[in-house]
C-alpha positions as CSV (number, residue, x, y, z in Angstrom):
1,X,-218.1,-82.5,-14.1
2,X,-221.8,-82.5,-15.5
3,X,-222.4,-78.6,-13.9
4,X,-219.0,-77.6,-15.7
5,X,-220.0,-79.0,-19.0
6,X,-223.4,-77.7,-18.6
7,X,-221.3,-74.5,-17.5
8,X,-219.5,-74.8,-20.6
9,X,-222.2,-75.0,-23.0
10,X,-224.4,-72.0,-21.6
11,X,-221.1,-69.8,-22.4
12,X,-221.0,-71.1,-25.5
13,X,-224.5,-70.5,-26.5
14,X,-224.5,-66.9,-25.0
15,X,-221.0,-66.5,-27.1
16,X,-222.7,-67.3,-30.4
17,X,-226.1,-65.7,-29.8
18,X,-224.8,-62.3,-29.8
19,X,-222.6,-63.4,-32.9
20,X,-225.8,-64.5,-34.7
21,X,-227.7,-61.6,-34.0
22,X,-225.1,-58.8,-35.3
23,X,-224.6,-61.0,-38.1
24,X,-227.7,-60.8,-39.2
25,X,-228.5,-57.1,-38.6
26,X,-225.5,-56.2,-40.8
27,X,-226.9,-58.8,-43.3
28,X,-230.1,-56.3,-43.4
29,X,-228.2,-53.5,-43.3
30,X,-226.6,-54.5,-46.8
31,X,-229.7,-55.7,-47.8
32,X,-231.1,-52.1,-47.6
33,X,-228.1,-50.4,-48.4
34,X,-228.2,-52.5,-51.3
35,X,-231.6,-51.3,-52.3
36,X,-231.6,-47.9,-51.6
37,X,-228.7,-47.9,-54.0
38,X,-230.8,-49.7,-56.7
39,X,-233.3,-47.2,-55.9
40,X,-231.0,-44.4,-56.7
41,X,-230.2,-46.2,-60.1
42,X,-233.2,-45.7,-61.4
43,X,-233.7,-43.3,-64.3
44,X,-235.9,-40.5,-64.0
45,X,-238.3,-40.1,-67.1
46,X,-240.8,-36.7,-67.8
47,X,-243.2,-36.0,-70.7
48,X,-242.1,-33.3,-73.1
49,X,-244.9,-31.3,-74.7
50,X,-244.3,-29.8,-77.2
51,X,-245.6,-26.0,-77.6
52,X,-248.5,-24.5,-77.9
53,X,-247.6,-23.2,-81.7
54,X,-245.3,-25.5,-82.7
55,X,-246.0,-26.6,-86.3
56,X,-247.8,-30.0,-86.8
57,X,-245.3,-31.7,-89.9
58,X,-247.6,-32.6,-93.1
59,X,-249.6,-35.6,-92.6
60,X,-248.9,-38.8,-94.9
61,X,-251.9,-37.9,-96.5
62,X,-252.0,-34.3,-96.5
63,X,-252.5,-33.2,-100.1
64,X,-248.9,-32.0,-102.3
65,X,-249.2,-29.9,-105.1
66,X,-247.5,-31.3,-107.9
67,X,-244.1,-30.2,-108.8
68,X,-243.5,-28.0,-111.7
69,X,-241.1,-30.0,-114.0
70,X,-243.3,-29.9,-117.3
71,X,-244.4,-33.4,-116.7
72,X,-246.3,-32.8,-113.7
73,X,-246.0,-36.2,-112.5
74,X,-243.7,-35.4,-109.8
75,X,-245.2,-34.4,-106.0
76,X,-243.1,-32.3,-103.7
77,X,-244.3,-29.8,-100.7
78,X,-242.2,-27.0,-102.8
79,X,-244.2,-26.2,-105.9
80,X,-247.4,-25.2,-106.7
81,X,-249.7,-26.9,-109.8
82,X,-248.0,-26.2,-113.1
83,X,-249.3,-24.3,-116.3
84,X,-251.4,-25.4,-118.5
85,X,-249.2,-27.6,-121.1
86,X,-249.2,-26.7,-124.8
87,X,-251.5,-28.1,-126.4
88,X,-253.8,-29.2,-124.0
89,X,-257.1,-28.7,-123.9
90,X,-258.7,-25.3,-121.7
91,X,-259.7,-26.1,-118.2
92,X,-263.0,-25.6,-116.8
93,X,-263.0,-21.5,-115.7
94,X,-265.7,-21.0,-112.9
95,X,-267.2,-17.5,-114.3
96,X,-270.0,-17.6,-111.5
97,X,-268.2,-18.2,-108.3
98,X,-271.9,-18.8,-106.4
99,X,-271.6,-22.0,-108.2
100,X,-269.2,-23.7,-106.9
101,X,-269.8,-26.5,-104.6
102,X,-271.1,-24.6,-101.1
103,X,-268.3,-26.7,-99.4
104,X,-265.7,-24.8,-101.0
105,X,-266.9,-21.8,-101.8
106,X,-267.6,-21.7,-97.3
107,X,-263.8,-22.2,-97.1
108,X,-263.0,-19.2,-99.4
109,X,-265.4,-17.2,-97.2
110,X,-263.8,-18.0,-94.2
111,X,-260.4,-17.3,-95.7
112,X,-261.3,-14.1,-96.7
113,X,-262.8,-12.9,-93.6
114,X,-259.6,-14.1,-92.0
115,X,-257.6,-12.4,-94.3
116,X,-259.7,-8.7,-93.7
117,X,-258.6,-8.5,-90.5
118,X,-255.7,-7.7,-91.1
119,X,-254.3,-10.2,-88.3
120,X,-252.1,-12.9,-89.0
121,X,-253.2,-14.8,-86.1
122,X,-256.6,-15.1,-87.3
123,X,-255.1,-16.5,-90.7
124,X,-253.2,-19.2,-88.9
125,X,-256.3,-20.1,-86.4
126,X,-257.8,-21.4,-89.4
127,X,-255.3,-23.4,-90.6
128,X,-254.9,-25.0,-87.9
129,X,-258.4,-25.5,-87.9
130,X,-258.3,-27.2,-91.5
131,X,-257.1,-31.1,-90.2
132,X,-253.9,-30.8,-92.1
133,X,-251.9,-27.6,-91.9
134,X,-252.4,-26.1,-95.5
135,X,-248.7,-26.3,-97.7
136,X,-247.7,-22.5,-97.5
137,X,-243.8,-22.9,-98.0
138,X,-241.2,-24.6,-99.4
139,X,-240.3,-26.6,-95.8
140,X,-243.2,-26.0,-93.3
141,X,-240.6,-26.0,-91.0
142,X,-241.7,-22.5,-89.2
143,X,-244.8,-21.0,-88.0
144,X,-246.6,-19.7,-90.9
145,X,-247.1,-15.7,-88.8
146,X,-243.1,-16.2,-88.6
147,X,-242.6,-17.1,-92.2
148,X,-245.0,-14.6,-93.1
149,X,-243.0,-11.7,-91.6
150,X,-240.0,-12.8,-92.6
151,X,-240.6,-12.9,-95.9
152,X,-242.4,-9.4,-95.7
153,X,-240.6,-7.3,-93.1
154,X,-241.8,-3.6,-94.3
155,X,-245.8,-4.7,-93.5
156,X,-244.6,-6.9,-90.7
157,X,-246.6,-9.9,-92.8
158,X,-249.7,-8.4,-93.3
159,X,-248.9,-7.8,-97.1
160,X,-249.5,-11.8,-97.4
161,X,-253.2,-11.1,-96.5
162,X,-253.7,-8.6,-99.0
163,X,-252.3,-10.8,-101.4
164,X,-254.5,-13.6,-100.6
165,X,-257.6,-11.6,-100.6
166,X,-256.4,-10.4,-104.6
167,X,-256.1,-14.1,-105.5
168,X,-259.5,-15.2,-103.8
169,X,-261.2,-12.3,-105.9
170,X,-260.4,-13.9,-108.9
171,X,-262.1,-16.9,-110.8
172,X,-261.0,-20.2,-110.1
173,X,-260.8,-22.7,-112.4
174,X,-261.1,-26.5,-111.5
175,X,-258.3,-29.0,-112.2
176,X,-258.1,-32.7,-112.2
177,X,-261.3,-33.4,-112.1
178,X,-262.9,-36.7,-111.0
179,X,-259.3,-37.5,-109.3
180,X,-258.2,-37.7,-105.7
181,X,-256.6,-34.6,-106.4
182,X,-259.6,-32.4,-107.8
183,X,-258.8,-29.0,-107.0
184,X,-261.2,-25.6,-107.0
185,X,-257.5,-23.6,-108.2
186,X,-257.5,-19.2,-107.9
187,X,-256.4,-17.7,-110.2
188,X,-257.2,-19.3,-112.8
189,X,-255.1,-17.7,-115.4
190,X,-252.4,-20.1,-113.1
191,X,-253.5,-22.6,-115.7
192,X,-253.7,-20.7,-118.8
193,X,-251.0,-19.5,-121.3
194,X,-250.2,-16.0,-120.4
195,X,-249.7,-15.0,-124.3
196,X,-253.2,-16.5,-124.8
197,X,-254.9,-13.9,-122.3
198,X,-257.5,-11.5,-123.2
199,X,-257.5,-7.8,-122.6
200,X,-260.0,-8.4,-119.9
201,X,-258.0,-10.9,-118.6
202,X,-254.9,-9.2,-118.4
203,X,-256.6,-6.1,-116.1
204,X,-257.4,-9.2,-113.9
205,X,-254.1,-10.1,-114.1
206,X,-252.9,-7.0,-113.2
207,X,-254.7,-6.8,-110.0
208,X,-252.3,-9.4,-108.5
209,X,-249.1,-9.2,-110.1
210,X,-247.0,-6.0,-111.5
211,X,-246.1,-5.5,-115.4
212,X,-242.7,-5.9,-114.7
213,X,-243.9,-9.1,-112.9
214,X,-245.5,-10.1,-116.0
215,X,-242.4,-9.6,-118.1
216,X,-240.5,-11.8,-116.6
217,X,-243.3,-14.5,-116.4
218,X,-243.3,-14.4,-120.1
219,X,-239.8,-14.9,-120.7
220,X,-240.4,-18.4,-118.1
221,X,-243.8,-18.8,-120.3
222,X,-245.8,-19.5,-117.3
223,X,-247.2,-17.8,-114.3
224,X,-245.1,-17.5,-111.3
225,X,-246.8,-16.4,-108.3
226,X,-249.1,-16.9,-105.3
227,X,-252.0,-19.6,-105.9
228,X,-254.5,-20.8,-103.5
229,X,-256.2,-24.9,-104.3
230,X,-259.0,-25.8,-102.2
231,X,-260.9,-29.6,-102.5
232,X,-264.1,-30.3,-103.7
233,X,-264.7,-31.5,-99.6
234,X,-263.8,-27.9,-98.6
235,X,-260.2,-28.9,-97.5
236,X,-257.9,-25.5,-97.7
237,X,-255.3,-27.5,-99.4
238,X,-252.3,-25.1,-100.6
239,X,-251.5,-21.3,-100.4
240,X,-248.3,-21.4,-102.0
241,X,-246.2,-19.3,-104.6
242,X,-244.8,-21.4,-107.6
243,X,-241.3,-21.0,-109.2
């Protein structure tokens, strides 16, 4: 009776010990299954770069010419420094550009030499070379080549660089002085009444804009056109056409 309970038992236990065994491989099973699916949940993630020429948006403390509303008190990345108000008193004219501080009159050097060669690239290295990207349209949403060309199709942009080079061979004249904003501005007649202009200063006039040009800034009683503001530091601050 003992040998067939004995009997009995060691069935039993070889029963359940096969039992126990495949129960716990297909518990490991799941257990893996379970994790390679978890694994396959997981998101995948990259880096995007953006390109090479892609436009760096203003900085919070990029300089903003001040808007053009008569009050001047206004800032926006669309306008260039307004006219000289009536009445006010004239501003400081820079007659001897070897004067100027040698910070920015190194940055107008530079920008010229840029500008003579004719290549657009050049231009924009040095922009991008400045810190901030210099304000040079109403958005800065585009490349400044591509805005460049678009704007002046016939010369494929390189009419720009002529243009700049005519302001830079002007006189400057400095505004808001002893401010944050303190600006070495070309050309300075920017600032000045345009019915107050001498004869001289009319043939220097001429030299950038056209007389029909000049016409109609009369009848808007201020100059409307391409000016370039540079800081006292040497920062290239604003090429820009005001409205």
């Amino acid at each position: 009776m003992l040998l067939h309970a004995f009997t009995a038992l060691s069935a039993e236990k070889r029963v359940k010990t096969p039992v126990l065994a495949h129960v716990m491989v297909t518990l490991i099973v799941t257990l893996l299954g379970s994790g390679a699916a978890l694994a396959q949940l997981k998101v995948r993630t990259e880096t995007i770069k953006p390109p090479a020429d892609a436009i760096t948006p203003p900085l919070a403390n990029q300089f903003v010419p001040p808007a053009q509303n008569g009050s001047g008190s206004a800032h926006t990345a669309d306008r260039a420094p307004p006219a000289l108000p009536p009445g006010a008193a004239s501003p400081e004219i820079a007659t001897d550009i070897l004067r100027l501080p040698p910070t920015v009159l190194r940055m107008r050097d530079r920008i010229l030499a840029a500008a003579r060669t004719g290549d657009l690239k050049a231009l924009h290295a040095l922009m991008q070379a400045n810190g901030s990207m210099p304000v040079f349209s109403h958005t800065q949403k585009q490349d400044p080549t591509a805005y460049w060309r678009e704007n002046y199709p016939d010369s494929e942009g390189v009419e720009i660089l002529s243009i700049l080079i005519s302001i830079l061979e002007t006189q400057p004249v400095r505004i808001d002085a002893g401010t944050p904003q303190e600006t070495y501005l070309w050309p300075y007649f920017a600032r000045l009444p345009l019915k107050s202009l001498t004869p001289a200063q009319k043939v220097e006039l001429f030299r950038v804009v056209t007389g029909s040009d000049y016409r109609d800034m009369l009848e808007r009683g201020r100059y409307v056109f391409y000016q370039v503001g540079i800081g006292p530091d040497g920062t290239w601050r604003y090429f820009l056409a005001s409205e």
